[in-house]
Each structure stands twice: as C-alpha cells, then as structure tokens.
C-alpha positions as CSV (number, residue, x, y, z in Angstrom):
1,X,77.4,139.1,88.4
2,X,75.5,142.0,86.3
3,X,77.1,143.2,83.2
4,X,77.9,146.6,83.0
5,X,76.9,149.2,80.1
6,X,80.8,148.8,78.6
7,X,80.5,145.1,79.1
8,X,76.5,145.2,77.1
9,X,78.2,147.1,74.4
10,X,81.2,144.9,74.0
11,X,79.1,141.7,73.9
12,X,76.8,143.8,71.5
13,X,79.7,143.6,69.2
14,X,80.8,139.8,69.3
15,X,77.4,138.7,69.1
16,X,76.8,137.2,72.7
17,X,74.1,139.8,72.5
18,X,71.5,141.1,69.8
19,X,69.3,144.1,70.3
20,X,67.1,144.8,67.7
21,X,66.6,148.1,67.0
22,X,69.6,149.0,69.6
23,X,69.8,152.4,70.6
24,X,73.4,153.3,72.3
25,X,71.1,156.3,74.4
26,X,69.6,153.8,76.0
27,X,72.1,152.0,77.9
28,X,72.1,152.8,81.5
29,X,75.4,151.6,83.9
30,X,74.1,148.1,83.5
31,X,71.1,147.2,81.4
32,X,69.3,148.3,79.0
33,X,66.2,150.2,78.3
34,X,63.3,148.5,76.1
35,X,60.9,150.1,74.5
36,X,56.6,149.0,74.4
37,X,55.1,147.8,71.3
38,X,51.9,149.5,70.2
39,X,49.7,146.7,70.8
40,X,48.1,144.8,74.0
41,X,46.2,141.5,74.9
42,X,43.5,141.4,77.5
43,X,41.6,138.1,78.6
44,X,38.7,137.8,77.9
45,X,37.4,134.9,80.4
46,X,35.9,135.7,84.0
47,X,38.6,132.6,85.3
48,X,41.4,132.2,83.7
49,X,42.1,128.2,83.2
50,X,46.0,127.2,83.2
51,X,44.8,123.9,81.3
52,X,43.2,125.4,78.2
53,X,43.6,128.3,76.0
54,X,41.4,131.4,77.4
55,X,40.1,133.7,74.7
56,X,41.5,137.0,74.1
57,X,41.4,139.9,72.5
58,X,44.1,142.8,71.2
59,X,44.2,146.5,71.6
60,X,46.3,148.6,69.7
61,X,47.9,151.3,71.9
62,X,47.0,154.7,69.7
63,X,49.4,158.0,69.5
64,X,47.8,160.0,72.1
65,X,48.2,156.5,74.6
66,X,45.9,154.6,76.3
67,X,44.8,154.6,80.1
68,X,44.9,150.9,81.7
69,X,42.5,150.2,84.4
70,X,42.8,148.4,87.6
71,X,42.4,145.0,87.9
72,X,43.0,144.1,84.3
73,X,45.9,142.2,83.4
74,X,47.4,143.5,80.2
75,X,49.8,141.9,78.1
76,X,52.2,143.6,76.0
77,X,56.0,143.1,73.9
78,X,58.7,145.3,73.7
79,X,59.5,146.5,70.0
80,X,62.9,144.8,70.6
81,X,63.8,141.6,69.5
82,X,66.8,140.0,71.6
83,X,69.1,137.4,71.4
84,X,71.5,136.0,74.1
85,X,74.3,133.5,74.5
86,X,75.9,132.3,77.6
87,X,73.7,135.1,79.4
88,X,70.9,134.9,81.9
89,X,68.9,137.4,80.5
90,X,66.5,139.6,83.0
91,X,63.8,142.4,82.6
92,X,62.4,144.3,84.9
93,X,60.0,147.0,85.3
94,X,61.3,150.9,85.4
95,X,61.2,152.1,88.9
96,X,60.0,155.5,87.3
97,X,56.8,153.1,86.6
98,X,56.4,151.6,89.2
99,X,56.3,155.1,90.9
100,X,52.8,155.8,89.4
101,X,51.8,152.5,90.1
102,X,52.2,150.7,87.4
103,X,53.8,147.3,87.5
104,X,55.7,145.4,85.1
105,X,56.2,141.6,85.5
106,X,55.6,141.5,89.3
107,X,56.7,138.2,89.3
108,X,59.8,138.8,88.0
109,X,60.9,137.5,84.7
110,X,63.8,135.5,84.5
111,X,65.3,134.5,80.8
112,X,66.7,131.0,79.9
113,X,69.7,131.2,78.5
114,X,70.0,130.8,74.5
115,X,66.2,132.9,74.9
116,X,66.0,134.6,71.4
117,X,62.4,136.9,70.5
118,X,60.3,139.5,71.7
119,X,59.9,139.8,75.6
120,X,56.3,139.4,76.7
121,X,55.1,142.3,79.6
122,X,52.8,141.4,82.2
123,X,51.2,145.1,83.2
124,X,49.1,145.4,85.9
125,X,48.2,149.1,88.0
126,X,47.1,150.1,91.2
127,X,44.5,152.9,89.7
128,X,44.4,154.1,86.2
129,X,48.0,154.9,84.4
130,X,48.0,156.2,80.5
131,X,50.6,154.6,78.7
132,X,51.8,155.2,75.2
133,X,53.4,153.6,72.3
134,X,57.0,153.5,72.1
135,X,57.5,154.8,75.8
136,X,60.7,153.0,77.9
137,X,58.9,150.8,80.0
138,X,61.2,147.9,81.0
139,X,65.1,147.2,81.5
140,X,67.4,143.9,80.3
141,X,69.8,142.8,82.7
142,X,72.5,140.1,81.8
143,X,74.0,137.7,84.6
144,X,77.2,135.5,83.9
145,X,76.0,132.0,84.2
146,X,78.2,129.8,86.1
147,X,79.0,126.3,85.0
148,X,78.0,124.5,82.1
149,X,74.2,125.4,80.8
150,X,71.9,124.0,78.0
151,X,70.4,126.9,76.0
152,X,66.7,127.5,75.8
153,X,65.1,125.5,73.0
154,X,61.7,125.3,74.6
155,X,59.0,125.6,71.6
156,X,56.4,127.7,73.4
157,X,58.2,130.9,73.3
158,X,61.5,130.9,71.6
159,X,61.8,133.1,68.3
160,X,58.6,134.9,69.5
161,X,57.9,138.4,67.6
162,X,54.3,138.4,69.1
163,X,52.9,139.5,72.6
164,X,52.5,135.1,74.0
165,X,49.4,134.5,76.2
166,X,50.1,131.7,78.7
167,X,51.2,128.0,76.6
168,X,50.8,126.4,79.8
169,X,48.2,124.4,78.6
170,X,50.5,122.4,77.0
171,X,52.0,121.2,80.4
172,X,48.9,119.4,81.3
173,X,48.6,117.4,77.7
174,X,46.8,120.4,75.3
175,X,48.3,120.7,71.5
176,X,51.2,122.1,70.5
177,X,48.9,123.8,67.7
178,X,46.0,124.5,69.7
179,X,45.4,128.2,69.5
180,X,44.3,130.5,72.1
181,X,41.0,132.0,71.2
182,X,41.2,135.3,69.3
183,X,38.1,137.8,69.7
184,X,37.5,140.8,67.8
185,X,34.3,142.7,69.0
186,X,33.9,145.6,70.9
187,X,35.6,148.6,72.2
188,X,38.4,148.2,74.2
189,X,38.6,148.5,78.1
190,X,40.5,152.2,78.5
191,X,39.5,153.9,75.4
C-alpha cells in the first residue's frame, strides 16, 4: 500500500519520514518530488568490472544545463537527503522525463527500510536530453511494510550525501576503504 500526500505529510511530522530541504509544493497525491544535484559521475573505463573499483570522473551540471549523450551512463544525487522508518522507500523517474527519453533508474530502485542519505540516479537517454541543476527529476514513494523488518545498516551506502559509484566490489572480497578511482582531466562529455 502507497502512502498518500496527507499520509507523507503526517509522517513528515512524527518523524517516520525526513525530507531535507522539504518543499510542501512538491507533494503530489502520493509521493514526492526530488530535486537533481548539480553534479554528475561518468565512468571512465571502456568495461566496467563489478569486482574492482572503475575510475571516474565528475561533472558539475552549470546554470544554463548540460546535454547528456547517448550511451553514457551518468550518475547523479538528488539535493535531498531522506530518512525513513518502517517504510519501504521508492524512487522513480518522472514520466514527464521519460517522455523526452530520458531514463531514470531503469531498473528500478527499491529502498531498504531504515535507508537514511542522498538517493543516487542512474541517467541514461535515448538521444541527447539537456538537463539542468535543480530541475524535478525523480519521485519517492513509501509502501507499508508488512511484518516484522530489520532496518538497513548496510555500510556501503547508508548516511550517503555524495553521488555512490557501484561498492559491489566489496561483494567479491575488495576493501571496505578501497576507493574508486577519481580523475580530473579533460572536458566533460556534453559540454
């Protein structure tokens, strides 16, 4: 069962649920809208390995937007951080988006429960899209769980405030502190 707008609000209140900054404006009948950061990640790496860190680099999404290009993933944040208890948290990309052919998380992107941070956005287009900072690109959802439920403590992506390449390197025995590869060279892709 989806939570309605009155239902967001009242759990707003009583601290089931933290939006941070919220915006009342923003609520639609039931979710809400979040808003994108200013900055991206692109890979860097022709294959992308799921068993070691692949290098990166970030883009910072100026005023006047930026135009993403086809067959480049992108990976953003929202500005919002969000907290939830008892919830199954769920975001989803704007149909509005999706519309120009712009997709965000195609694979869906199902919260724990207890999942407290900043939402990482998987982007990905169909032909070029211009995007810019701020903009309402993705809506939280809140399901009742049923039955009893442990609450999120994993330590890859809880309390996150930064846009999280893939950690699942540390499924197959990498570091906890082993760091994804930073670069910083260049001109970015859509500029």
């Amino acid at each position: 069962m989806l939570l309605s707008s009155d239902e967001i609000h009242r759990r707003l209140k009583n601290d089931e649920i933290k939006i941070e900054p919220f915006d009342a404006a923003r609520l639609n009948p039931n979710g809400y809208n979040l808003a994108l950061h200013d900055e991206l990640l692109v890979y860097e790496e022709i294959v992308l390995d799921v068993a070691t860190p692949n290098r990166y680099r970030r883009l910072e999404i100026p005023a006047e937007g930026l135009t993403l290009q086809p067959n480049v993933l992108y990976l953003g944040r929202t500005v919002e951080y969000t907290e939830t208890r008892g919830l199954v948290p769920l975001i989803q990309g704007r149909s509005s988006l999706g519309r120009l052919g712009l997709f965000i998380n195609p694979g869906g992107s199902i919260g724990d429960v207890g999942y407290c941070g900043t939402w990482t956005l998987e982007m990905y287009c169909v032909q070029p899209v211009r995007i810019v900072p701020g903009m309402q690109i993705c809506q939280i959802y809140y399901q009742q769980l049923r039955g009893d439920g442990a609450a999120y403590c994993s330590d890859k992506y809880q309390h996150s405030r930064d846009i999280q390449p893939s950690l699942m390197y540390r499924e197959f025995g990498g570091a906890v502190d082993e760091t994804q590869l930073e670069l910083n060279f260049g001109d970015s892709p859509g500029r």
